[in-house]
C-alpha positions in Angstrom: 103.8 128.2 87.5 101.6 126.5 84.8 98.3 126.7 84.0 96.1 123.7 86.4 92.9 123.3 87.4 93.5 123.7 90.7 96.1 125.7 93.1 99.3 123.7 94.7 99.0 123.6 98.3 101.9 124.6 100.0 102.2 123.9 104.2 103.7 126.4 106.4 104.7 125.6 109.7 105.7 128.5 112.0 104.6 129.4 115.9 105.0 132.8 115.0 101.3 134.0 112.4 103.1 136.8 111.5 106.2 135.4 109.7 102.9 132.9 108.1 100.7 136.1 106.9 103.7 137.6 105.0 104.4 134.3 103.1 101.2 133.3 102.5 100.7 136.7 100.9 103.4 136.4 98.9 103.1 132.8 97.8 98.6 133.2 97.5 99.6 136.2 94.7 102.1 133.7 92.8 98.7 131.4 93.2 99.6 128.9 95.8 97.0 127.8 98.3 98.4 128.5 102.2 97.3 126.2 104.6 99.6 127.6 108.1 99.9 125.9 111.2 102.0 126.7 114.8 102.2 123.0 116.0 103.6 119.8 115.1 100.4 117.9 115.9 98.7 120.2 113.6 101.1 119.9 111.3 101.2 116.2 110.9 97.1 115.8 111.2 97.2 118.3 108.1 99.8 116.3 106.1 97.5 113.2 106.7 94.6 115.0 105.2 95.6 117.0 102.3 98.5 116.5 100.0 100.8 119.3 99.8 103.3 120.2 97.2 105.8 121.9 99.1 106.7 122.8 103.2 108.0 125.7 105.0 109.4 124.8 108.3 110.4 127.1 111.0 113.5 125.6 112.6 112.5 126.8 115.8 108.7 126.2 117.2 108.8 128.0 120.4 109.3 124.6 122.5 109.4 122.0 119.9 112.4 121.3 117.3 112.1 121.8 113.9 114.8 119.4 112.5 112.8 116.8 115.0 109.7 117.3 112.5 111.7 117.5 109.4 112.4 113.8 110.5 108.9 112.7 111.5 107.7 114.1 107.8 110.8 112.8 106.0 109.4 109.1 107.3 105.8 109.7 106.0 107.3 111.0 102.1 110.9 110.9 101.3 110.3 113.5 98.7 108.2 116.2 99.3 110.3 119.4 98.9 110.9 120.9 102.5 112.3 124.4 102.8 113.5 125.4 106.7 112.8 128.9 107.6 116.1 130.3 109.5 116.9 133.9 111.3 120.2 135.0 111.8 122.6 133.5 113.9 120.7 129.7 113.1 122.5 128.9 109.8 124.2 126.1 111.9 120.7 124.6 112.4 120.0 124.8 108.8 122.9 123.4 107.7 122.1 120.4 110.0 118.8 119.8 108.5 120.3 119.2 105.4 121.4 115.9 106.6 118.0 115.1 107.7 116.8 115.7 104.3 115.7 119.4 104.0 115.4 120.5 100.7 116.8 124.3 101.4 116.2 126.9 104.1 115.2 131.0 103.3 116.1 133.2 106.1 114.2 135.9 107.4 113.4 138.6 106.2 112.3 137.1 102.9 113.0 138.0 99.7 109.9 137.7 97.4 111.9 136.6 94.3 113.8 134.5 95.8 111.1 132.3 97.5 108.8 131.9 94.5 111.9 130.9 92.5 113.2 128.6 95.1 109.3 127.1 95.7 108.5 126.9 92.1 111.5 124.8 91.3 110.8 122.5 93.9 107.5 121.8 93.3 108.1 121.1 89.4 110.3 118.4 90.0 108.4 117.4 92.7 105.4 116.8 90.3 108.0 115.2 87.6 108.8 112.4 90.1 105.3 112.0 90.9 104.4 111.1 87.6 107.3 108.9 87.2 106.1 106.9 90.4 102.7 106.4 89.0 103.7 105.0 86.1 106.3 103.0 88.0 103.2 101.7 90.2 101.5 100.7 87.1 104.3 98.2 86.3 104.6 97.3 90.1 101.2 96.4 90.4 101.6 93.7 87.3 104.9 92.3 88.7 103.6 92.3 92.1 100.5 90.3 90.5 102.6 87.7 89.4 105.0 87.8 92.8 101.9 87.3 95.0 100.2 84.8 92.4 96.5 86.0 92.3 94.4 85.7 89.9 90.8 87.3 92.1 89.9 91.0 91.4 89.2 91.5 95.1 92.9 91.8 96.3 93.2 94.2 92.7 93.1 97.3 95.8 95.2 95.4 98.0 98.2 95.0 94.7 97.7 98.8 94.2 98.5 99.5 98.3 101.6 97.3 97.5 102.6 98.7 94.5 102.3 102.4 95.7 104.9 101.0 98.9 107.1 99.6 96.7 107.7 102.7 95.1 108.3 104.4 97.9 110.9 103.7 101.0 108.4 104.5 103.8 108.6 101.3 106.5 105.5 98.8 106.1 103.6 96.6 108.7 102.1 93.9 107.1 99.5 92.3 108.8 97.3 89.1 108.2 96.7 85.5 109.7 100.1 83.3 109.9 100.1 81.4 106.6 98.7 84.3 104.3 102.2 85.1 102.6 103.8 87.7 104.2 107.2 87.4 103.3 106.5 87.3 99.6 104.5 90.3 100.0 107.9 92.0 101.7 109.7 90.6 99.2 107.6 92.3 96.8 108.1 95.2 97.9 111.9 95.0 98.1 112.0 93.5 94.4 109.7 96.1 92.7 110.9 99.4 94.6 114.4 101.3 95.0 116.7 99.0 97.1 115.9 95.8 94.9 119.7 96.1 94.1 120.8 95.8 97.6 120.3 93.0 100.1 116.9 91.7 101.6 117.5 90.3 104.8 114.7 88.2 106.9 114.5 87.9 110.5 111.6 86.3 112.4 111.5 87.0 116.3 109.5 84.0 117.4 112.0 81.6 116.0 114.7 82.7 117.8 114.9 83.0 122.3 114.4 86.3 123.4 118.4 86.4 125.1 119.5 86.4 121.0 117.4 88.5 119.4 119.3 91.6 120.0 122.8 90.1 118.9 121.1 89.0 115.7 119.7 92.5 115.2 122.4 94.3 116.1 125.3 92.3 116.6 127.9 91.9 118.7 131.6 92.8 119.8 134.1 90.4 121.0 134.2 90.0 124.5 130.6 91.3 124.9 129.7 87.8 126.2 131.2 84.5 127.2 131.0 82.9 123.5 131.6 86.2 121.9 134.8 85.6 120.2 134.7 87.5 117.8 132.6 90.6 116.3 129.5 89.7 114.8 128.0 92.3 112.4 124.0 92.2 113.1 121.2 92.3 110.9 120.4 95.8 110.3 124.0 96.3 109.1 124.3 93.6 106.8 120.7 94.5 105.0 122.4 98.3 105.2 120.9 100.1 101.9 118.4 97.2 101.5 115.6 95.7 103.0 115.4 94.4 106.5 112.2 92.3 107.1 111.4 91.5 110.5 108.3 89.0 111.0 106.3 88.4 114.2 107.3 91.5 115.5 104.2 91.4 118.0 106.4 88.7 119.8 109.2 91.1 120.5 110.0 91.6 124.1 109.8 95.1 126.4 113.4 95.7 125.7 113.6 94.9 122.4 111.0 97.2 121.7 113.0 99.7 122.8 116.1 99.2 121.0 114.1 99.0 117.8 112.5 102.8 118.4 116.1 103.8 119.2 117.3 102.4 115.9 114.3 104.3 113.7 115.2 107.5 115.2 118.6 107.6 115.0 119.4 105.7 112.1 122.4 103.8 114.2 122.9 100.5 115.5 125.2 100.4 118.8 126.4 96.4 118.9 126.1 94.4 122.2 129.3 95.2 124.2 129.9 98.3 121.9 130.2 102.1 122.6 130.3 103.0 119.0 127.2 103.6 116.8 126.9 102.7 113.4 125.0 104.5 111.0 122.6 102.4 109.0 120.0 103.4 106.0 117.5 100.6 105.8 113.8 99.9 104.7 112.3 98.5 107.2 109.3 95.9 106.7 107.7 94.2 109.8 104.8 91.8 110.0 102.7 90.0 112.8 99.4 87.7 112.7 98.2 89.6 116.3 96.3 92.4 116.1 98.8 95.2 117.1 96.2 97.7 118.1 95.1 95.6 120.8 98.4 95.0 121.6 98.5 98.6 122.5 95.4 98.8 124.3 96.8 95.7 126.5 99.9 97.4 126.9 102.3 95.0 125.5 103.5 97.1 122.6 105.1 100.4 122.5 102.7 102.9 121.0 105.4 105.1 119.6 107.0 101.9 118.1 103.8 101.3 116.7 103.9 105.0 114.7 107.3 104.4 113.3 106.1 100.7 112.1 102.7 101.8 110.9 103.5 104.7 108.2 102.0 102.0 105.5 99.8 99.6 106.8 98.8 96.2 104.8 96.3 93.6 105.6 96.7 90.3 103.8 93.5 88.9 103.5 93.2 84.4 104.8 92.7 82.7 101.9 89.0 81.7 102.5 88.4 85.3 101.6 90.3 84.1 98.2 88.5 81.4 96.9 88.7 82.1 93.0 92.8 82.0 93.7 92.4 78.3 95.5 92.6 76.2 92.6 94.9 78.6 90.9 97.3 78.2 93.7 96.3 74.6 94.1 97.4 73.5 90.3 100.2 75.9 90.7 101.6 73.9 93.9 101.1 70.5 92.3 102.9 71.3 89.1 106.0 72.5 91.2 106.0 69.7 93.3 105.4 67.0 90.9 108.3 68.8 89.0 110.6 68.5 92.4 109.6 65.5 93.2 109.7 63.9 89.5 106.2 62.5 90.1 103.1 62.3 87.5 100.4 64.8 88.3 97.7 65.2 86.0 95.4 67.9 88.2 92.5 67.0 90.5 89.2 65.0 90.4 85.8 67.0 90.7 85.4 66.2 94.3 89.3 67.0 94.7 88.2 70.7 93.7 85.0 70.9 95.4 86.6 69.7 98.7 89.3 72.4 97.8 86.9 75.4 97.6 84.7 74.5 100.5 87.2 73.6 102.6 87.8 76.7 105.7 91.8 76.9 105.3 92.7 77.8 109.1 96.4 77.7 107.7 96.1 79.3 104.9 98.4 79.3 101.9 100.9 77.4 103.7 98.4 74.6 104.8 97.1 74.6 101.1 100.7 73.9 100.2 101.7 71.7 102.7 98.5 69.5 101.4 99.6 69.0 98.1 102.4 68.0 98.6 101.3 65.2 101.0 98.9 64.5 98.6 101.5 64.1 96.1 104.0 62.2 97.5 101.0 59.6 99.5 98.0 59.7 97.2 97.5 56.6 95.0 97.5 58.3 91.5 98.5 61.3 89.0 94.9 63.0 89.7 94.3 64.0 93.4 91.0 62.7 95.1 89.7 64.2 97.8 90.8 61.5 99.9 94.3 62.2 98.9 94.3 65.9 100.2 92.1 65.5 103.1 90.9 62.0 104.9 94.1 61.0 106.3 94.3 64.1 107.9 90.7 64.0 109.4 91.6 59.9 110.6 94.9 60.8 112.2 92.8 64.2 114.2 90.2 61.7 114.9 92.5 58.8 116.4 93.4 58.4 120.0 96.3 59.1 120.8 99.6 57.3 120.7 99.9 55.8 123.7 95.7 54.8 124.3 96.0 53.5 120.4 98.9 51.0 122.0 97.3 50.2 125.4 94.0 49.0 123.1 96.4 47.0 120.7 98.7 45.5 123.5 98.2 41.9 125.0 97.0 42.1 128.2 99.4 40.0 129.7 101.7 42.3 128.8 102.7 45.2 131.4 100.9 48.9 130.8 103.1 52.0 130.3 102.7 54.0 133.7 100.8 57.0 133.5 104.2 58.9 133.7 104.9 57.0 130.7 101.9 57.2 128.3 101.9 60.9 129.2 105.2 61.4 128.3 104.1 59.4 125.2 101.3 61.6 124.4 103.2 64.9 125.4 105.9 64.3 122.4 103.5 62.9 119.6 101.0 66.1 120.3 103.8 68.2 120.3 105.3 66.8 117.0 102.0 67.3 115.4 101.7 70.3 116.4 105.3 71.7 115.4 104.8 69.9 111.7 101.5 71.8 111.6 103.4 75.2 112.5 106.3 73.9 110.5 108.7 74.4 112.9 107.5 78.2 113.6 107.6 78.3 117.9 105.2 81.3 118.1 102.7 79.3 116.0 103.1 76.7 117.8 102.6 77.9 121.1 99.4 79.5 119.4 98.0 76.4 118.3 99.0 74.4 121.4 97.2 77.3 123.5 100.9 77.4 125.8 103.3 80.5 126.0 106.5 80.6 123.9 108.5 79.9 127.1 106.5 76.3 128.1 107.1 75.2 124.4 110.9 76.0 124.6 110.5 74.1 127.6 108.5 71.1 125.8 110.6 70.8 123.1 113.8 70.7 125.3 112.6 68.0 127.7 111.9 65.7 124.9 115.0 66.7 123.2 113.3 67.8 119.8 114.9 69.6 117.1 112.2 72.2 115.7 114.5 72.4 112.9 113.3 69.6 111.5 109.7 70.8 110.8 110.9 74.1 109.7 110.4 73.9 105.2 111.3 77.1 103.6 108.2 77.4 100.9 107.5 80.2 98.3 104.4 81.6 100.3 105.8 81.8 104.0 104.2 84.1 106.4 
């Protein structure tokens, strides 16, 4: 070992203290520090405290499954060096954990030389790629700066967090008001880490009915329904090696739930109709606007879906906890809509950038975006007022509706709508406005509307309106 200030910790994990005394002595004289435990629980609440340098797993722990811990820890760090401790008669064991990423196994009785030499290894290159990934997060951080277009110190901890998981493959669960840019965030991470080479796939549950969720996931054979002629490969297979980012996973049904866990523990995707499993190596990133912890509490998500989600956490500040980026972003929108557009914009008047700051921005980035650019396509000159960006919005909330603003304006000789009528009326224009304001996005939607994903569906196909119309694809969705 080389000279450091302090000793590497080393984790042993054996029910038996026995087989732990005799390495520990052997590994505290080479002058490792031995922290020993006989549980997985323990085990894993000792991993989330300390950082080791090295395990030493016991393939069998009395009741509990070695390999099946090998996998828990291989989700929390791809690359910590982990050595399975084997008797005779288990090499078949061993040779299994190899395929769920052990390092290397020693079998008892140990051999002193050979387990320093084995350790030492490990742990040096170990250290190398640790050093690589910091300076790798240094240069993250700075792409992921201009990715996520800040320019406010305060999210400075928040590009670190990001730039530390896109070094890593760990799966991420980003959470944060709808609006706040989640999908560039997931994007960031798939750009600036491993699998930016391979393909980034985006999914987002509450656009899509619960009955097609799982054939878009994970696909299809022919003959697995009445329209299934042909096979369909599903998500997690195309974005195989890649990035598979699923958004408003909080919306996910029960049973969908439950296909996801089965996919992050097997790492294999059996298509609808199929018998055969696919194997499938993907990063997966998830986001939601709820609060997934109450979720839990409420019982409407799984907690041990929540474990596998939740190895990095994220929260993506609302962008009235941003308000030196506001007029950044602001110019930054203008400028690339004026340039789609082929419109004159010059910036925005002093009031224009007052109303800006002050104003609360329930929508966050995307309503900041989707401002501008009304602003720019309806305002009345190449420097936004504040009128431009927000008084027509305020008059049309402040209007009566639809069909009141008609039976005011109508001759009274002429015949009212019935009430059947002017509700229907009033039913579709509230509904529009409230799918432009969620820009087509029928979990939002039903947020904003106060009404269940289900009476929406239900909305929209009574008065035979295509959502898909609302729905704009922008640089800052999520």
């Amino acid at each position: 070992m080389t000279e450091k200030s302090a000793p590497d910790h080393i984790l042993i994990i054996d029910d038996d203290e026995q087989v732990s005394d005799v390495i520990s002595l052997l590994l505290e004289n080479e002058g490792f520090a031995i922290h020993a435990c006989t549980t997985p629980a323990a085990a894993l609440a000792a991993l989330s405290r300390q950082e080791f340098m090295a395990v030493l797993l016991d393939i069998r722990l009395g009741e509990f499954d070695g390999v099946d811990l090998l996998r828990r820890i291989r989700e929390i760090d791809h690359e910590i060096p982990i050595f399975m401790i084997t008797a005779h008669g288990e090499l078949d064991s061993a040779v299994k954990a190899f395929t769920f990423g052990a390092t290397g196994y020693l079998r008892k009785p140990f051999q002193g030389g050979e387990l320093r030499s084995q350790l030492v290894h490990a742990v040096e290159n170990y250290r190398l790629k640790q050093e690589l990934r910091a300076i790798k997060q240094h240069t993250n951080a700075e792409d992921i700066r201009s990715i996520f277009k800040t320019r406010d110190p305060a999210l400075d901890p928040l590009l670190k967090q990001i730039a530390i998981a896109a070094s890593v493959t760990s799966n991420v669960l980003i959470q944060g008001e709808t609006g706040t840019g989640k999908e560039v965030v997931a994007r960031a991470l798939h750009q600036c880490g491993p699998r930016a080479k391979a393909p980034f796939i985006a999914f987002n549950c509450a656009a899509v009915p619960d009955n097609l969720i799982e054939a878009e996931l994970f696909g299809f054979v022919r003959g697995a329904f009445t329209d299934a002629r042909e096979n369909k490969q599903g998500l997690f297979v195309r974005a195989n090696e890649g990035t598979l980012f699923i958004d408003e996973i909080g919306d996910a049904s029960a049973s969908i739930q439950a296909k996801l866990l089965r996919v992050l523990q097997e790492k294999e995707v059996i298509p609808l109709g199929g018998v055969h499993p696919i194997p499938v190596n993907v990063r997966l990133v998830s986001a939601t606007h709820r609060k997934l912890e109450d979720e839990l509490v409420k019982g409407r998500f799984r907690q041990d879906l929540f474990y596998r989600l939740h190895v990095i956490p994220l929260m993506i500040p609302p962008l009235r906890d941003r308000r030196r980026d506001i007029l950044f972003l602001a110019s930054l929108f203008g400028r690339r809509y004026a340039e789609q557009l082929k419109i004159r914009f010059d910036g925005f008047s002093p009031s224009a950038q007052e109303a800006l700051v002050h104003h609360s921005w329930p929508g966050n980035v995307r309503e900041l975006q989707n401002r501008i650019e009304r602003a720019l396509v309806l305002g009345h000159g190449a420097t936004l007022t504040a009128g431009d960006l927000f008084s027509p919005e305020v008059e049309a909330e402040s209007a009566p509706p639809e069909a009141m603003r008609d039976a005011e304006t109508t001759d009274p000789a002429e015949p009212l709508p019935s009430f059947g009528e002017a509700k229907s009326q009033f039913e579709r224009g509230y509904l529009e406005r409230v799918l432009e304001a969620a820009r087509g996005n029928i979990a939002e939607a039903a947020r904003l509307a106060s009404k269940s994903r289900t009476e929406v569906y239900g909305l929209i196909r009574k008065h035979r309106i295509n959502p898909d119309r609302f729905r704009k694809a922008g640089p800052f969705e999520g």
